[in-house]
N, C-alpha and C positions, 0 to 999 in steps of 0.2 A: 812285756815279752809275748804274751797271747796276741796282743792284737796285733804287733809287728809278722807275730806268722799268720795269723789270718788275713791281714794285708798282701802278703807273700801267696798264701793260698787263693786267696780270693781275685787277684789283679786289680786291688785297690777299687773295686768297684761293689755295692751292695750284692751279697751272693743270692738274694731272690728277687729283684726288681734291676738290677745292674746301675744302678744313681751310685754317681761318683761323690756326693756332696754329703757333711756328715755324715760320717760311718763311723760306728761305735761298735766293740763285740756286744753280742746279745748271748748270755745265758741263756740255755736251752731246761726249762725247767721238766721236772723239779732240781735237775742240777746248777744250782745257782753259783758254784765255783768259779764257773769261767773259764775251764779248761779247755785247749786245745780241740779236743774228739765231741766235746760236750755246748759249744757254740758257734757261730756264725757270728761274719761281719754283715753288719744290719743298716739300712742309712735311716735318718727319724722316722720317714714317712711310714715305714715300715714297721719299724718298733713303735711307735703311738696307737696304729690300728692291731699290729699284734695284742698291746697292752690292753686295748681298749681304751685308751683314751681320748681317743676322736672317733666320729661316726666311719664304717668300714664302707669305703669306696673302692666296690665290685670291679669298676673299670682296670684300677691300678692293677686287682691283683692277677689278673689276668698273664701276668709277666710269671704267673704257676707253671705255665705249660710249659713252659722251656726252663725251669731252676727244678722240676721235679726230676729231670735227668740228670742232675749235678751228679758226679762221681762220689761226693761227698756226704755220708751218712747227718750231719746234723742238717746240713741245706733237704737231703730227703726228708727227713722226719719232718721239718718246718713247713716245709710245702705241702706232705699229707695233711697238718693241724687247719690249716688256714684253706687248705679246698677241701678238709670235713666243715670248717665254718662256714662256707661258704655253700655244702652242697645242694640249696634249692637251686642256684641257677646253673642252667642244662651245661653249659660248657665246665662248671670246675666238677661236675658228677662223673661226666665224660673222663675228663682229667683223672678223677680218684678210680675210677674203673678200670684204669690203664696202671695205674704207679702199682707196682709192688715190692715190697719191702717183705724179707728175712723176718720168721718169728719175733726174735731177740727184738729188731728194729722197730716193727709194729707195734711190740708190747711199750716198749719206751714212746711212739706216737701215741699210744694212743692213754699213757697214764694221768694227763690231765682232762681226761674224761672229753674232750677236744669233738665236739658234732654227734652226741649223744643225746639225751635227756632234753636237755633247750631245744633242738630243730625238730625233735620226734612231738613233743606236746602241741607246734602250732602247724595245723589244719588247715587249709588254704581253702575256703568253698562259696560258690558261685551263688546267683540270687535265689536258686532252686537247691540246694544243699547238696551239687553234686560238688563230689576234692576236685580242688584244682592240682594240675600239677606243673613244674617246670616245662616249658615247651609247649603245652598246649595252645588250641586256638581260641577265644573269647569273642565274645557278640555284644556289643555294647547295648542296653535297654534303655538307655535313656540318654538325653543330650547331655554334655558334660564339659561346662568351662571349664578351660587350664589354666589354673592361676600362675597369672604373672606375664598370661600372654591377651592375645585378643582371639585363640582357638579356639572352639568351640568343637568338641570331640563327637560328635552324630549318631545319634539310635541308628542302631545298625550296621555299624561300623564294625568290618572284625581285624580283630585284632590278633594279628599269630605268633609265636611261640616269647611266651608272657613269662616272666620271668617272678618268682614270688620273691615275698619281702620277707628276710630270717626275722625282724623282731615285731614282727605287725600282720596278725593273720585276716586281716583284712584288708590289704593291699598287696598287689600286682604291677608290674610294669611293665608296660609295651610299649610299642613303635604306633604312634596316629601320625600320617600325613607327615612321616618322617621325623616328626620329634620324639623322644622319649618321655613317657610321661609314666606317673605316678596315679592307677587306678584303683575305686573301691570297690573292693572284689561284689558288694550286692546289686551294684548297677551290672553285671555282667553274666552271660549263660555260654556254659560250655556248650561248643560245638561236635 
């Protein structure tokens, strides 16, 4: 019955990323009922990286910006959780600076402790111990093969607005020579 009206509500499509393919309701915890007011239609992809069960791919979630204006209070609440998880990188902070949600709302966001404690403890800091932060620009100090290519990333190369890593406070990612790569934050000086 739920998910026939979430279907109905949703236009059979995932209510934060819009993928039509496997869609399941997703209990919005701690309410694990299922109820109507208290879940979203979710597709896997979706619900695996909510879960944590596969590594959280930044690119996907990107599809925030536009399901954080859902009319619908549990797709609000989901989409604040998941760009507080997300808010080292400069686009879902932007994102979370903008959504506002009602008391009531916010306190239900924010009761699984959802971009607290975990992203506050890691540090992001350059080969001179200055913080790195989202957006900033980096100077490479040293040459730096890309594994798995035949690049070679060049002392001096800067690199601008770097995006950090939530579970690894020593990596960074930026744009070299148009690829996206994965840097260690000690090879690098803020500019």
């Amino acid at each position: 019955m739920t998910k026939a009206a979430l279907m109905t509500r949703a236009d059979s499509k995932c209510e934060l990323c819009g993928a039509t393919n496997n869609l399941d309701v997703y209990a919005i915890p701690p309410d694990l009922d299922g109820g109507f007011d208290k879940s979203i239609l979710a597709c896997d992809t979706c619900c695996s990286q909510i879960n944590k069960d596969v590594d959280m791919d930044t690119n996907h979630w990107r599809c925030l910006t536009e399901s954080m204006w859902n009319e619908n209070l549990p797709v609000q609440v989901m989409s604040w959780r998941m760009l507080s998880r997300l808010n080292a990188e400069g686009w879902a902070q932007d994102a979370l600076d903008m959504l506002y949600l009602e008391d009531d709302a916010l306190t239900w966001a924010k009761v699984t402790g959802e971009g607290e404690a975990e992203d506050a403890a890691l540090i992001h800091k350059d080969s001179n111990g200055v913080t790195l932060q989202s957006g900033d620009t980096v100077v490479l100090i040293k040459d730096l093969p890309v594994k798995g290519t035949s690049m070679v990333a060049k002392r001096g190369t800067a690199v601008r607005k770097i995006g950090l890593v939530n579970d690894n406070a020593e990596h960074i990612t930026g744009r070299v020579n148009g690829q996206s790569i994965v840097i260690l934050t000690q090879f690098t000086k803020k500019t």
